[in-house]
C-alpha positions, 0 to 999 in steps of 0.5 A: 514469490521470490521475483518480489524484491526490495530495493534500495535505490541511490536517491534514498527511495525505498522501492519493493516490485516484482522482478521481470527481467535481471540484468546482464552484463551487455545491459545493466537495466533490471525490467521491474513492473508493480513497483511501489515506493514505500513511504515511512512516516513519523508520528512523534507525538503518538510514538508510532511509524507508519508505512504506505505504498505509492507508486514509485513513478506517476502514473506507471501501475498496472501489471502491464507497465514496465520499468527499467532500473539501472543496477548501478543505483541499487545500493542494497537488495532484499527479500521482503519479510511475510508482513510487507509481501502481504501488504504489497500483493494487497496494495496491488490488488486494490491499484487493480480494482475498477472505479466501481470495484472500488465504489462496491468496497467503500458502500460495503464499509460504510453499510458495516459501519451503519450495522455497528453504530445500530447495534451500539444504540441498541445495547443497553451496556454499551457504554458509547453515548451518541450525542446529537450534533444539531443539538446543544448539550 
């Protein structure tokens, strides 16, 4: 995995990607594909950060699209950490899926949540009280 890169583009985007090609001195273009934008978010009031993956460029995803970066507008280059490798190979899986791949994974979470939500009605221990929303309390 040392073709998946980090960069710091000029703009002040964020971008990680798998390097396909690196540039030389004739063409100072670096081909990239699955480049994915990382997004950093600020909850102040929970004191939390969170990070998200978009695609770097609308509607260019997929493991046959590929971009050319020019190396003069990357101002700083890393090798991700274990933890974002995982969710970028992750986050490029699920751009992957088909509509009904998709559809197959959300009907699987929402069955795992119905399963869960039964169980917790079934347990006398439980200390979760299900109100009816229909009904006034």
């Amino acid at each position: 995995m040392n073709n998946i890169k980090q960069f710091k583009i000029s703009t002040g985007d964020e971008i990680i990607c798998e390097v396909v090609e690196w540039s030389t001195e004739d063409n100072p273009d670096i081909v990239v594909r699955k480049a994915l934008k990382i997004v950093c978010i600020d909850d102040d009031t929970k004191g939390v950060r969170y990070y998200n993956f978009k695609p770097w460029m609308t509607m260019q995803e997929g493991d046959d699209v590929f971009l050319c970066i020019n190396s003069e507008h990357i101002i700083a280059e890393g090798n991700p950490t274990a933890k974002i490798l995982k969710y970028f190979l992750d986050a490029v899986e699920v751009n992957n899926l088909s509509e009904e791949d998709i559809q197959e994974r959300i009907d699987s979470y929402i069955d795992k949540m119905k399963d869960q939500l039964q169980s917790a009605e079934g347990d006398s221990d439980s200390n979760v009280i299900l109100f009816d929303r229909n009904k006034l309390h």
